[in-house]
N, C-alpha and C positions, 0 to 999 in steps of 0.2 A: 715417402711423403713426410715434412716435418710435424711436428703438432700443430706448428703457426697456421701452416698450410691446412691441414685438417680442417683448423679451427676457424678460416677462412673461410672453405669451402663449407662446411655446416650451415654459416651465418649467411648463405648466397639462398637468393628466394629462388625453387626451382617455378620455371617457366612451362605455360603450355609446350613452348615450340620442343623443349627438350623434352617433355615426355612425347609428343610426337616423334621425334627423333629415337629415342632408345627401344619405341614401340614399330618404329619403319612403316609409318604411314603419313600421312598429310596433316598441317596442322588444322585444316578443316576438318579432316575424317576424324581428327581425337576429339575436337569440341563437339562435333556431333555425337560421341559416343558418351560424354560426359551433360551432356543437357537430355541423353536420351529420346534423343528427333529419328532412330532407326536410319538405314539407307546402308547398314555394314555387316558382317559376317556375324553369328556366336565367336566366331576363333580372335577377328578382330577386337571384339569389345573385351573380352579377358585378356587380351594380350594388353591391351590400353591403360586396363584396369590394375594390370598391376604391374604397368610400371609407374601409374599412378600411388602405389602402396609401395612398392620400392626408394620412388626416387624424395615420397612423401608433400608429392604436391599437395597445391591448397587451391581451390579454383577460387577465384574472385566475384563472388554471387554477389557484391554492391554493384560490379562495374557489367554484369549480365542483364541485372534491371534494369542499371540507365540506357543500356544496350538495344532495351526494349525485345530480348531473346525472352524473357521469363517473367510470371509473375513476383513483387517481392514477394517472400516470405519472412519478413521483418513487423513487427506491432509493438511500437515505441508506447513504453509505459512508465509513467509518471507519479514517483510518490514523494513526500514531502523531505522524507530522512527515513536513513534506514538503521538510527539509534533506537528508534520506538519499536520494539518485538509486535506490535498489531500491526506495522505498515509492512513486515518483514512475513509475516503469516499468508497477510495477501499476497504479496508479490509470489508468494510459492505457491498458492493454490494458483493463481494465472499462470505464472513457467509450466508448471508440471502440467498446464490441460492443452497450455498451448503445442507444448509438447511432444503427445499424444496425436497433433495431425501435422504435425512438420513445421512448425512454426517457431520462431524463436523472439525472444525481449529483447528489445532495448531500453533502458534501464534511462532514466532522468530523475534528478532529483532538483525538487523544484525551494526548499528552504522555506518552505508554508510563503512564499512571496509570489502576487501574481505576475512583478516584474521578471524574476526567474522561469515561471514558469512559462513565460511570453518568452522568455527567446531560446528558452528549449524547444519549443514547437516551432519556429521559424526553423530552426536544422536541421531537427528531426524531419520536417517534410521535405527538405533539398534530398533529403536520402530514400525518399519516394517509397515508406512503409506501405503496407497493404491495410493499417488501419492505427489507431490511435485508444490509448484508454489513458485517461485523467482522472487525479484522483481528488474531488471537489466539484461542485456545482458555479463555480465564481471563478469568470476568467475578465484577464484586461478586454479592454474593447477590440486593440487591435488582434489580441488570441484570439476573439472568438469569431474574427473577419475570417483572418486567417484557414482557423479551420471549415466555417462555411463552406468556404472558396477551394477546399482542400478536393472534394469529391469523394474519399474514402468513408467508412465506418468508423465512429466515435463512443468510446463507451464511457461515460461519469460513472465514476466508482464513490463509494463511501457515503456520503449526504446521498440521499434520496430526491431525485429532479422529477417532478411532476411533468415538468415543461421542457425536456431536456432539448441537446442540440440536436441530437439523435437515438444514442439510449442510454440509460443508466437504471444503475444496481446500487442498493444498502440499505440503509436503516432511514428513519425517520427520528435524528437526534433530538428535535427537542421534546416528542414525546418519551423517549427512555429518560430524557433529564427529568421529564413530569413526575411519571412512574416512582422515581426513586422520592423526590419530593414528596410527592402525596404518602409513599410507605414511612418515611421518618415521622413524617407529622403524625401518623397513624400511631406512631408508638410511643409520641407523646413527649417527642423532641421538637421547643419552640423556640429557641436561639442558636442558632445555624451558624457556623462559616463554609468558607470556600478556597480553598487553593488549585491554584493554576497560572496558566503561563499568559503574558500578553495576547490578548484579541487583536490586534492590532487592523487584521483584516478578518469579514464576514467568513466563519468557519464554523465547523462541527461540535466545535469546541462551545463555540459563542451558542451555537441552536441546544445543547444540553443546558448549560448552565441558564438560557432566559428560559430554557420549561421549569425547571428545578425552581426556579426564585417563583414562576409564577403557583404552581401545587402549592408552595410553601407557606406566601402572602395568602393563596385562597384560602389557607385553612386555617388562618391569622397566628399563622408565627410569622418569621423573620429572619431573612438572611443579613444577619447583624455587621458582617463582616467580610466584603470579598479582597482574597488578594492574588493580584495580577503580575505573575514574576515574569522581568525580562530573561529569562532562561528559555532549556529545552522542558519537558513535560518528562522529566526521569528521577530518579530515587532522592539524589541528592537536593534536588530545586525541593522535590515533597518534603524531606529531612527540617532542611532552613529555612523554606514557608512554614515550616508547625510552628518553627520557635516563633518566628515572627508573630504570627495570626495571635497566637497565647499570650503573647506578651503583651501587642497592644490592645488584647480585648480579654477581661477576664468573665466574661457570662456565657460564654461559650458551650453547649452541652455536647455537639456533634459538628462533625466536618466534613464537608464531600468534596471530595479532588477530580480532579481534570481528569486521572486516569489511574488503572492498579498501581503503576510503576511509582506515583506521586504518593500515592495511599500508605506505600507499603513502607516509605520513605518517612511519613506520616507516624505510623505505628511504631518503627524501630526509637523516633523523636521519642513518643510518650514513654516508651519502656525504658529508655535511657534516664529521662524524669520522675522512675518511679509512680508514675499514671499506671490505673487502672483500664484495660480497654476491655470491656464496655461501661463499666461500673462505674468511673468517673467520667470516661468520654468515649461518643462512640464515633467513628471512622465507616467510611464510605466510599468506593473508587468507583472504578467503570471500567468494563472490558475482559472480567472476570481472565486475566493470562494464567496459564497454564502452572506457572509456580507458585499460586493460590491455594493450588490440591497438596502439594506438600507443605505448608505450613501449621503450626500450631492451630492457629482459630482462622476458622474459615470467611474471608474475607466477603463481606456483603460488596456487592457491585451487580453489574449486568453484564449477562453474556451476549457476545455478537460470533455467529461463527467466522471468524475473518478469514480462513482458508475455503471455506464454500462460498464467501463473495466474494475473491479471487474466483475459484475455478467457474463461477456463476459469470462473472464478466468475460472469461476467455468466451466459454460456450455461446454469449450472445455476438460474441467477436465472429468466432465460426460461422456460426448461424446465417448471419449477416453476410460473408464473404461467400459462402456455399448458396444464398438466395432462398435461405430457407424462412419459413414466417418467427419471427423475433419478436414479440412485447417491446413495448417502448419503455417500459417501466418493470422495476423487478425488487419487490421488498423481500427480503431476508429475514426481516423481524428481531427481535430482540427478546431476552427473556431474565427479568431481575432476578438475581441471587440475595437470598435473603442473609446467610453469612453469620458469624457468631460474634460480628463486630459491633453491632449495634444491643442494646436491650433487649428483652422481648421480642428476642426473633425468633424463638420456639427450636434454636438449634443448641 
């Protein structure tokens, strides 16, 4: 046999029928051994079995469920981008629980746009998953027909849904936006900025920052200065929102960003300028990420565990699928990191 040849037959998808064939039985008697319906010998199903490992079939589990032979095992999950290490945290705490009972993701990424996000869910359901998890409380109109009309389990991850479609998991963002508000003012920071990315549509983003401005005005200081980058919510947008905010406002005592990733972006700006952080200005993120513990000064922000509300969303995915009793609602809670970036944080 030449290499062409070889190389030919490598790239050839093997078929049921030929592993029926190399195995000497019926191409019904192999699918039965491979869906596990019984009606064959022990000797039969290891013979099947590996000429299934031999010949390196792949069975076709999309075309089994349209087949109506099986339940899917598919839960199409939906997050915004997977440049932000928090969106990336969850999605691992859901794989890894889904996991755990035989279930696998489908990965959508929706660009924080609900038009995106609409007609990911239009495809995703032509592929008839066993359930759905979305990451947001804010769908177009026609998504949220859609998934009505779907029948399966729906889980809203991230924003906290009192009123969900069916369930959801996370936090309550504009009270952790409050929390940190009310702790700056506490320490005696009354000219605030903000950096972060376009709001463009109702998010998580938008619920932290109206709790924050509102702590802030209750305890008559003032968010002097918000700026709203058309970027992503990552190092560099933080970096060149600092210069900006600084330049066009100089009473500025403290800043809280969209997120660590913004913050950290933030902090490298002032050290590059010669700033003092906390002593001339203090810094503030959210989301407390994990490369906060190895840095010089411990960054003030707030923690969310985002890999236990992943694994918290699979488990009501389960739950739900198995018929077991599920809460409609499931808070995670939040817990402020006071950090060595601010004044008077007693660290």
């Amino acid at each position: 046999m030449t290499k062409n040849t070889e190389k030919s037959h490598k790239n050839n998808k093997v078929s049921l029928s030929q592993v029926a064939r190399a195995a000497g039985v019926s191409k019904m008697t192999a699918s039965r051994v491979l869906r596990g319906e019984g009606g064959y010998s022990e000797k039969t199903r290891v013979n099947v079995m590996a000429q299934v490992d031999a010949l390196g079939y792949l069975p076709n589990r999309l075309a089994t469920v349209f087949a109506g032979d099986q339940s899917s095992t598919f839960i199409g999950v939906s997050i915004p981008d997977l440049g932000n290490e928090v969106f990336a945290q969850v999605l691992e705490g859901i794989d890894r629980k889904l996991g755990t009972f035989g279930y696998q993701s489908v990965l959508g990424l929706t660009q924080h746009t609900l038009q995106e996000e609409e007609n990911w869910i239009r495809t995703v359901l032509s592929w008839q998953p066993a359930g759905l998890i979305l990451t947001g409380r804010y769908h177009s109109p026609r998504a949220t027909e859609m998934l009505r009309n779907a029948g399966i389990p729906v889980v809203e991850i991230w924003d906290l849904n009192s009123s969900p479609l069916d369930m959801s998991v996370g936090i309550n963002h504009f009270d952790s936006g409050f929390d940190m508000g009310r702790y700056l003012t506490s320490l005696g920071y009354n000219n605030i900025g903000y950096v972060g990315t376009s709001h463009d549509t109702a998010n998580a983003a938008t619920e932290r920052l109206n709790g924050f401005c509102k702590a802030v005005e209750g305890a008559r200081g003032a968010v002097i200065k918000q700026l709203c980058l058309h970027d992503t919510a990552t190092y560099y947008p933080g970096f060149y929102g600092t210069e900006q905010l600084l330049a066009s406002t100089g009473d500025i005592e403290c800043i809280y960003y969209q997120n660590d990733a913004m913050a950290f972006g933030g902090l490298q700006y002032c050290y590059s300028r010669g700033l003092s952080v906390p002593n001339d200005i203090g810094i503030a993120g959210w989301g407390d990420l994990p490369v906060a513990s190895v840095m010089n000064r411990r960054l003030t922000s707030c923690h969310v565990s985002h890999l236990k509300l992943g694994q918290k969303a699979a488990e009501m995915m389960m739950g739900r699928l198995t018929d077991e009793p599920v809460p409609s609602c499931t808070d995670i809670g939040f817990r402020l990191i006071p950090g060595s970036t601010v004044q008077n944080s007693g660290n």
